[in-house]
C-alpha positions as CSV (number, residue, x, y, z in Angstrom):
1,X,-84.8,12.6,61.5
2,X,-86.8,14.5,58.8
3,X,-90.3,14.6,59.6
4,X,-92.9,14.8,57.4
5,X,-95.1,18.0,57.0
6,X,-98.5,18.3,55.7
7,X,-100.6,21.7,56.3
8,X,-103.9,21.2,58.0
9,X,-105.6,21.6,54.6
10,X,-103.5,18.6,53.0
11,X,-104.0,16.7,56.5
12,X,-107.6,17.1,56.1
13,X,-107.8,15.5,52.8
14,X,-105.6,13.0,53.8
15,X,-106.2,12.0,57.5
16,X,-107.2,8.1,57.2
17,X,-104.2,8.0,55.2
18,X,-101.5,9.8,57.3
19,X,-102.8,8.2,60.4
20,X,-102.3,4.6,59.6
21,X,-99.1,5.5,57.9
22,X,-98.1,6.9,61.4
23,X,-99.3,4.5,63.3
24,X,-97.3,1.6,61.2
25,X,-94.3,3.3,61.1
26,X,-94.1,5.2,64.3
27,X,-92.9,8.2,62.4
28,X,-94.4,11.3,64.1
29,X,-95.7,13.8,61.0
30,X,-96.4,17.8,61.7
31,X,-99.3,19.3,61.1
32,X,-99.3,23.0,60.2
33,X,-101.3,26.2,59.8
34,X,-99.7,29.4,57.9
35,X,-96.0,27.8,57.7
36,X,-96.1,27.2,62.0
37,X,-95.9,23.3,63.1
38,X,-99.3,23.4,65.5
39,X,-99.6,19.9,66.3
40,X,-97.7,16.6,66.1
41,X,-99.4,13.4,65.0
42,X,-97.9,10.4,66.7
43,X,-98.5,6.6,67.0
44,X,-100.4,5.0,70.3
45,X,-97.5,3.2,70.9
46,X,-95.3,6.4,71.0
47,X,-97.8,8.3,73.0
48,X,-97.2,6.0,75.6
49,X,-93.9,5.9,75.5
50,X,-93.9,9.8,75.6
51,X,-96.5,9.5,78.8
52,X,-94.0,6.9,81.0
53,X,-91.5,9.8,80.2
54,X,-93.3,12.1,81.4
55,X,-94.0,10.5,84.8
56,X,-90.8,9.4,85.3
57,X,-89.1,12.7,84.7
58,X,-91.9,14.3,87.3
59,X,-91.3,11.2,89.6
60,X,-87.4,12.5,89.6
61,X,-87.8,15.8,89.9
62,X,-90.5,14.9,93.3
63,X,-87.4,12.8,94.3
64,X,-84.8,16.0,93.5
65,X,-86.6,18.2,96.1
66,X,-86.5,15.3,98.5
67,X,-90.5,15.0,98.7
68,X,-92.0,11.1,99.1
69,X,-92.4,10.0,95.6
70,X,-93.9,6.8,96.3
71,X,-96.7,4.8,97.4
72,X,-95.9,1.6,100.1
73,X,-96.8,-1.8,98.7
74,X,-99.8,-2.3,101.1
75,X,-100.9,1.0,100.6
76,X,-101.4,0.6,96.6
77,X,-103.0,-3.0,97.2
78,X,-105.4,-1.6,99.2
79,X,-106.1,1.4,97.2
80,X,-106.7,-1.0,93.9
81,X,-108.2,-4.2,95.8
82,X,-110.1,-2.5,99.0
83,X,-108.6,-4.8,101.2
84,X,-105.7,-5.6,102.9
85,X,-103.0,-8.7,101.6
């Protein structure tokens, strides 16, 4: 995949523009300062993605050293409803 690259001054000029491009497309673009990529501008719907990844890869790695990675059904209804089923 060849990413687009615009420097921060170029981004700044054209933000509004990049953004909804990214956000329609759901191609990340790189933003950078001197010649160094120093952020990545992604789409919401990528940002989640990249969050459940996240989780799940620290949910596995809880489950690699054998510690209790869940939450019991009853426990979680009562957490998020205050009472029990």
């Amino acid at each position: 995949m060849c990413m687009m690259t615009y420097s921060i001054v170029q981004a700044r000029a054209r933000l509004g523009a990049i953004a909804r491009e990214v956000s329609a497309t759901r191609e990340p673009v790189a933003i950078t300062d001197h010649g160094q990529t120093v952020a990545v501008l992604v789409s919401p719907a990528d940002a989640v993605e990249l969050d459940e990844l996240r989780a799940l890869a620290a949910y596995r790695e809880r489950q690699a050293h054998g510690e209790n990675a869940g939450v019991p059904h009853e426990e979680a209804f009562r957490r998020i409803f205050g009472e029990d089923e």
